[in-house]
C-alpha positions in Angstrom: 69.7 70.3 11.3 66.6 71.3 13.1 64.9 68.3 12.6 68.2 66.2 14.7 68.1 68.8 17.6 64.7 68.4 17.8 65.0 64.4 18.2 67.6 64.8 20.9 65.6 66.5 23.0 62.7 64.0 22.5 65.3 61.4 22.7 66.1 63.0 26.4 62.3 63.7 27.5 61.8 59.7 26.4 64.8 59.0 28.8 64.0 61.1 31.5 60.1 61.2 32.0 59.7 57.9 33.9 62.3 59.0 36.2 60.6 62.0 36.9 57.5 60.9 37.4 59.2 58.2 40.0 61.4 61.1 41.7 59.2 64.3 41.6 55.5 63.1 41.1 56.1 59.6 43.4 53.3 61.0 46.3 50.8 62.0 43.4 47.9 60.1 42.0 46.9 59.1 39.0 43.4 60.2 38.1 40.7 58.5 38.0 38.8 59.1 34.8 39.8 58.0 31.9 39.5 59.6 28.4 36.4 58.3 27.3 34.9 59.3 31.0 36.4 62.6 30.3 34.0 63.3 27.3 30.5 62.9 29.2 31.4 66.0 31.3 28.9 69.0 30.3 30.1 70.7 26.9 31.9 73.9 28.6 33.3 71.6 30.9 37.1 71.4 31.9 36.5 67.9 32.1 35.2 68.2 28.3 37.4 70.2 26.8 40.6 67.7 28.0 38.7 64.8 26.9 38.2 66.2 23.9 41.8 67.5 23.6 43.1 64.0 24.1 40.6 62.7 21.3 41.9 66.0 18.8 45.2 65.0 19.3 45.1 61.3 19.6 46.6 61.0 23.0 46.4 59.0 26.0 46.8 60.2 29.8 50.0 59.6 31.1 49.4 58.8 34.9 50.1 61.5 37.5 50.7 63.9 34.4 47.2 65.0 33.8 47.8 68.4 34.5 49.8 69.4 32.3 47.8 68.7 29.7 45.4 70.7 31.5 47.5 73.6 31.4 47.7 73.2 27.5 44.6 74.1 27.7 44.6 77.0 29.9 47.5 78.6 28.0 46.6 77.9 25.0 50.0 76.4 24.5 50.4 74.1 21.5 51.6 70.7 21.7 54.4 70.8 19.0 57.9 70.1 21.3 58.9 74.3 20.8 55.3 74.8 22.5 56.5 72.5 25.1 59.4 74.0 26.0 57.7 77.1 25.7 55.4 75.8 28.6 58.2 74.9 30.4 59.0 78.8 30.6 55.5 80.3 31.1 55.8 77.7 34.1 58.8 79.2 35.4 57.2 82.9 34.7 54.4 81.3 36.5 56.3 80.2 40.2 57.2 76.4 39.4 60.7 75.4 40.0 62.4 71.9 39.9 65.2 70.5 38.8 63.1 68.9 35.5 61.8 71.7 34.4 64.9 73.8 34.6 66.5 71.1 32.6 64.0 71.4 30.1 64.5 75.1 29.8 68.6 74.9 29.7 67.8 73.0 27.1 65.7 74.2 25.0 67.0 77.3 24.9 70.6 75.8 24.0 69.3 73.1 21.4 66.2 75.1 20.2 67.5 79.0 20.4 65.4 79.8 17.1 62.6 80.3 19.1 63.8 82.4 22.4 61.5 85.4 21.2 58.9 82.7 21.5 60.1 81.5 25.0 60.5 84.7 26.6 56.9 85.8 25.3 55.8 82.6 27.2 57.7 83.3 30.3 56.0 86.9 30.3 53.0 85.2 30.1 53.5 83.1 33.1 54.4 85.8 34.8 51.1 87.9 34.3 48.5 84.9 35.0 47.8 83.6 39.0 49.7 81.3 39.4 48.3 77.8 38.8 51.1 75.4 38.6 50.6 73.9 41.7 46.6 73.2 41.6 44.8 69.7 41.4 42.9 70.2 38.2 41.1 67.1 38.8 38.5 68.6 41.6 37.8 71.1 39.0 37.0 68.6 36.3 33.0 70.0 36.2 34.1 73.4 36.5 33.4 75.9 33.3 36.2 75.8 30.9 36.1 79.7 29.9 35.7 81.0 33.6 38.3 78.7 34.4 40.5 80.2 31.9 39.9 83.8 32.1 40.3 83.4 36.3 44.1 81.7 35.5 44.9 84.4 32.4 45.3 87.3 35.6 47.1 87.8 38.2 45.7 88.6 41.6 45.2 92.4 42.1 44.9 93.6 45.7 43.3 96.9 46.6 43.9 98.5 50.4 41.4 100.7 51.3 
């Protein structure tokens, strides 16, 4: 039974994703690297470590949605479609809100409820970390993955003196 819900909601990301790239990403750009570019950057590269996610996983960019698989990386979220519905809520915890994304979290947490102690542990998550869901990874392509990574995993702390 799993394995159907599961297909339905691919079934409906299939559907929908070229409309939303058309609708909410249509003032974007598309990068411009490609994956093979992406693994001459510097080993602890962001640049790098995407390229080399894209060759682990045998994917291909999808134009103007290069940073979300970016933020994969950066949450360490897998790429199995619970994990992407789980990223779906650490970017609500984390300030994004659209129409897409709430569908996808409706959703999942209708179709997919087995895992809601895994989706609110995402959107915790989300919460915690500064808030990244709106930067342009590409400029930071040559920037190092792990201080990349541990400056997104916490929030912003102010001190007045």
């Amino acid at each position: 039974m799993k394995k159907l819900r599961v297909k339905f909601l691919f079934f409906v990301y299939d559907k929908t994703q070229n409309l939303y790239r058309k609708y909410f990403k249509k003032k974007k750009r598309e990068w411009q690297f490609t994956e093979k570019q992406l693994l001459e950057f510097e080993k602890d590269s962001l640049g790098r470590k995407l390229g080399e996610f894209y060759k682990k996983h045998g994917f291909s960019m999808i134009p103007k949605m290069e940073n979300h698989d970016v933020h994969h990386l950066i949450t360490g979220c897998g790429t199995h479609f619970e994990d992407e519905i789980a990223m779906q809520f650490l970017l609500l915890g984390n300030g994004k809100l659209n129409a897409h994304l709430l569908a996808a979290v409706v959703l999942g947490a209708i179709i997919l409820p087995d895992y809601y102690k895994m989706y609110l542990a995402a959107f915790r998550k989300g919460k915690k970390m500064r808030a990244f869901h709106h930067v342009d990874f590409e400029a930071l392509l040559w920037q190092n993955f792990s201080h990349l990574t541990a400056f997104y995993s916490q929030k912003d702390h102010f001190t007045i003196y």
